[in-house]
N, C-alpha and C positions, 0 to 999 in steps of 0.2 A: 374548300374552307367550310367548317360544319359552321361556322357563327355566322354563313349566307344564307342559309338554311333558315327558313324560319315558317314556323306549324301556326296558322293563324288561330288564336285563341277560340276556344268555344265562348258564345254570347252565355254567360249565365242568367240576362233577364235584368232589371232593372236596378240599381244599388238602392237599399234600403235608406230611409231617412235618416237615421246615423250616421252611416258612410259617408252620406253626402255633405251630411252637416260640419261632419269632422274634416272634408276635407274641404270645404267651403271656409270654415273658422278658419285653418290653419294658414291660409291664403289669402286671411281677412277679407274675406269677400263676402257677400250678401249671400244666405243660404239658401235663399228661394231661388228655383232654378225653372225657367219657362216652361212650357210645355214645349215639347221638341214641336221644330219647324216643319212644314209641308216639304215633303223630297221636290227636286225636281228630277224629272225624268229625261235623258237624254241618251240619243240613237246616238251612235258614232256615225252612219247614214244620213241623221236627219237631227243636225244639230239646232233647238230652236235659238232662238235671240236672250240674253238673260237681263233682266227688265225686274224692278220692285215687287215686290208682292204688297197688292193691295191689301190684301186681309191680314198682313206681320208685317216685321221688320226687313228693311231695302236688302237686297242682297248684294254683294259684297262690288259684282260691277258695278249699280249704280251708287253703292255710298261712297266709292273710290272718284274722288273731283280733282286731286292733285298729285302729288308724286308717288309711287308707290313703289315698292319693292315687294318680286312675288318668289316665295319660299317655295320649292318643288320638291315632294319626298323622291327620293328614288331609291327609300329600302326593299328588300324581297316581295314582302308582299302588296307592293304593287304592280307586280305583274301584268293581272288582267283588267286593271283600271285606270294603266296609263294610256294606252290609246285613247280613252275617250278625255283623260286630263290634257293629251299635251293640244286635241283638237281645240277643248275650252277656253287652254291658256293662250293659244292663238287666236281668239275670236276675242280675248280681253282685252289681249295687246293692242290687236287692230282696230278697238273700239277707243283707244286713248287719245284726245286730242292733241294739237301739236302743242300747245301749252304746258303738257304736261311732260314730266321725266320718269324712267323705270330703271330697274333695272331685273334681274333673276337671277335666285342662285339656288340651285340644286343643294340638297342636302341628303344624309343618313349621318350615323355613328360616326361620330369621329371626324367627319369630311363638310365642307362646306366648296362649292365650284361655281363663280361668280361669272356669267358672260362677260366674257371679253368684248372692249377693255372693261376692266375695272369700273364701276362709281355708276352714277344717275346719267344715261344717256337720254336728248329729247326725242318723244314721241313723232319723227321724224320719218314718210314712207321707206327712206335707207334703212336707216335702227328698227324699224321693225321688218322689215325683210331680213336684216343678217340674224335679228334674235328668230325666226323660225325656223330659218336655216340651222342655227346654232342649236334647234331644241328637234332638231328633226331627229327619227329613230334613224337613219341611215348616215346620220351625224356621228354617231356612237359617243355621244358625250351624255346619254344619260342612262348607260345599263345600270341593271339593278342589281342592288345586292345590301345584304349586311340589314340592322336594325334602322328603326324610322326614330331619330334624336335630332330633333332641329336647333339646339343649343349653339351649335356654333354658327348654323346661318343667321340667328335671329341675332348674335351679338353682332356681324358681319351688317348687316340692315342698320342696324342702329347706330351706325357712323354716318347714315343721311340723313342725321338731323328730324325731321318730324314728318317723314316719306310714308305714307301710309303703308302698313306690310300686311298681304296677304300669304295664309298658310293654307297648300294644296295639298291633302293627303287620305287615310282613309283611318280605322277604325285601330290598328298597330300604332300609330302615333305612338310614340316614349313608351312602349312595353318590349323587356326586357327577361323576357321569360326564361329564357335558355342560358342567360349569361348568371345567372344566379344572384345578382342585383337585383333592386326593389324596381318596379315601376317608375318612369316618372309619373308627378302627379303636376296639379294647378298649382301646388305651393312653389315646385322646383321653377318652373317657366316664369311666373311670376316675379319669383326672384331676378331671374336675367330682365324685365322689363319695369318692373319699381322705379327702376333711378332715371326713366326715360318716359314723365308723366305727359309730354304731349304725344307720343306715338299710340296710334289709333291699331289696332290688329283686327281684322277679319281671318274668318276659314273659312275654307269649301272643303265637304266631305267627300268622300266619293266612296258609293255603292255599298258599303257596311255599317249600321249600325253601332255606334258604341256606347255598351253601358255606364261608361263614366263620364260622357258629354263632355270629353276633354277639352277638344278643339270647340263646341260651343262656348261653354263657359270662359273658356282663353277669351275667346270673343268678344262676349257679355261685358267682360271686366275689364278689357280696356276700350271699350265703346265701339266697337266693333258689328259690323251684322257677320250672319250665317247662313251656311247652306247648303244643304245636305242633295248632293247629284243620286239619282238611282238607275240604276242599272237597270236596262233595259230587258223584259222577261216576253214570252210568248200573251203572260198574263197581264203586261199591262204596255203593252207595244199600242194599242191603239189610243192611247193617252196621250201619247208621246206627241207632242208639235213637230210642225216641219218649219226646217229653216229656211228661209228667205237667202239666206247668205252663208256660204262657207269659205273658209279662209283655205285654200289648194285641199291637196288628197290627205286621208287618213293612212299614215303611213303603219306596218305592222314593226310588231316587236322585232330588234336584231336577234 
């Protein structure tokens, strides 16, 4: 299927004050857009603990206190950053207390795939044993393919009421390069979350950079924190913390 296929965009560098502005107005949103956040770096080996950042804004584990719902991309190009997403998204899960309810649904183009069953199950050591089983790579409920459009997950979220929803993905987020349609932008998303003023949205990045601060600014604007995961390099492996705690093995790609 050539529309699985997808060539990750070259970074052109930073969107000029224009651009940004224009697409900041369009989305009636505030045009001042922060300085990008500290990355955090993480091993798939040596996954550290994910804790506030003292010097910004909380990241998205500790600003999440009550129900959540977590949006997982599983278009093409996360190939080489899902092993360390699905290790994170384990280590969130397991940090939720029993008071709290989750749920997860995978997304791309066109598709939304809800853990079974259905709806907000509680932070319960059962519920989260079957949701890692259910997100495990030898599960095969999350190959990849096709473009990163969380559209129908986010409408899918928004049937729980005022669950707080975090979005997992990386720098492809709503680009639609190949299909001959526009990009999405902050104005489209926006739109599916307008009519739904108490829902809170966080992102976590992983490992690319985007010059349109997509998933930041989603963030930003519905009171949301950010946070950008980095990919582990030769050149900055010794930064990298060690985890205290991992949640079983890092399983490889199907």
């Amino acid at each position: 299927d050539p529309d699985s296929v997808f060539t990750r965009p070259v970074n052109p560098g930073a969107p000029t004050d224009e651009e940004v502005l224009t697409d900041a107005v369009d989305a009636d949103a505030d045009p001042t857009i922060p300085d990008p956040v500290a990355p955090t770096i993480l091993d798939a080996d040596a996954l550290p603990p994910t804790t506030a950042n003292a010097d910004g804004p909380a990241t998205p584990a500790a600003a999440v206190t009550g129900d959540v719902v977590y949006l997982v991309d599983i278009s093409g190009t996360m190939i080489d950053s899902m092993p360390v997403l699905r290790q994170y998204l384990r280590d969130q899960i397991d940090r939720l207390a029993p008071e709290q309810s989750f749920s997860v649904i995978l997304f791309r183009q066109g598709e939304a795939t809800e853990l079974p069953p259905l709806g907000l199950r509680p932070a319960t050591a059962v519920e989260k044993s079957d949701a890692r089983d259910w997100l495990a790579a030898d599960a095969q409920n999350s190959r990849l393919g096709g473009r990163a459009d969380p559209t129908d997950a986010l409408a899918t979220a928004l049937n729980y009421g005022d669950a707080d929803v975090v979005i997992l993905s990386d720098n492809a987020l709503g680009r639609r390069a190949k299909s001959g349609g526009a990009d999405l932008n902050l104005r489209d998303l926006t739109a599916v979350l307008d009519d739904h003023p108490g829902v809170t949205v966080h992102a976590v990045q992983f490992f690319y950079p985007d010059d349109r601060r997509l998933l930041e600014r989603l963030a930003r604007r519905f009171g949301g924190a950010f946070e950008f995961v980095e990919e582990v390099t030769d050149a900055n492996r010794n930064a990298a913390p060690s985890s205290p705690s991992l949640i079983g093995g890092l399983s490889a790609l199907p």
